[in-house]
N, C-alpha and C positions, 0 to 999 in steps of 0.2 A: 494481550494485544492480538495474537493469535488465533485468540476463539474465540475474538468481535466481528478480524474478518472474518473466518469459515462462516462463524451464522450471516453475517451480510451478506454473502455469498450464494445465498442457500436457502433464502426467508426473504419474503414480498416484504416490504415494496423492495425496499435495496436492490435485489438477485434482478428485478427488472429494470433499474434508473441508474444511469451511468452519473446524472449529476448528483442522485443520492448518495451513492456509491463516491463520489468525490469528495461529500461534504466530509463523510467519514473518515478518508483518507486524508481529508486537511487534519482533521484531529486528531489522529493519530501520527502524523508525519513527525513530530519531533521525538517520539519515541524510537521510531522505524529507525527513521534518519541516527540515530547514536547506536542500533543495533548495525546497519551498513557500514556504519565509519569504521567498526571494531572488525568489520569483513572487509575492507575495502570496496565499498558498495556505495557508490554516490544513489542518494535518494535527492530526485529534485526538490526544487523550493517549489511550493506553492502559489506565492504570488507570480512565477513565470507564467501559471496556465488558468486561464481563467474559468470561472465553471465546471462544464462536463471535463475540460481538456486536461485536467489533471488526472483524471483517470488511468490511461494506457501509460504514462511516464511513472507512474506510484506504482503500476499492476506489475511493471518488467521491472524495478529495483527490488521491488516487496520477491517475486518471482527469483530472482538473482540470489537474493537471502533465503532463501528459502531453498534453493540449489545447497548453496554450500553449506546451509546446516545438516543436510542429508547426506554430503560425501563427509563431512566429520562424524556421523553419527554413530 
C-alpha cells in the first residue's frame, strides 16, 4: 500500500491530478483506515468529500501514520 502511494506521488498523471490522486486514495482508504485505527489515526470516510476534496483529509491521516511509524521505528 505504501509503494502505490510513493509511485502516485512521483509518476504523471497522478503526481499532477489531485482528483486522480483521490480516486486512489478511495481505494486504498479501507486498508489505511485499519492501519490508523491500530495507531489511533482517524482516516476520514470518503463519501464525506466529494471528488478532488478527499485528497488533503486522506494526505494529513495517511501523513499522521506515517509520523508514528517512524518515531516507532
Amino acid at each position: 500500500m505504501l509503494d502505490q502511494l510513493a509511485r502516485a506521488l512521483t509518476i504523471s498523471p497522478w503526481s499532477d491530478d489531485e482528483y486522480l490522486l483521490s480516486s486512489l486514495f478511495r481505494e486504498l482508504s479501507d486498508e489505511v483506515k485499519r492501519i490508523g485505527r491500530s495507531l489511533n489515526i482517524e482516516i476520514p470516510e470518503p463519501a464525506s468529500y466529494p471528488g478532488k476534496q478527499y485528497f488533503a483529509p486522506f494526505a494529513l491521516g495517511a501523513l499522521g501514520i506515517l509520523k508514528q511509524l517512524m518515531k516507532r521505528g
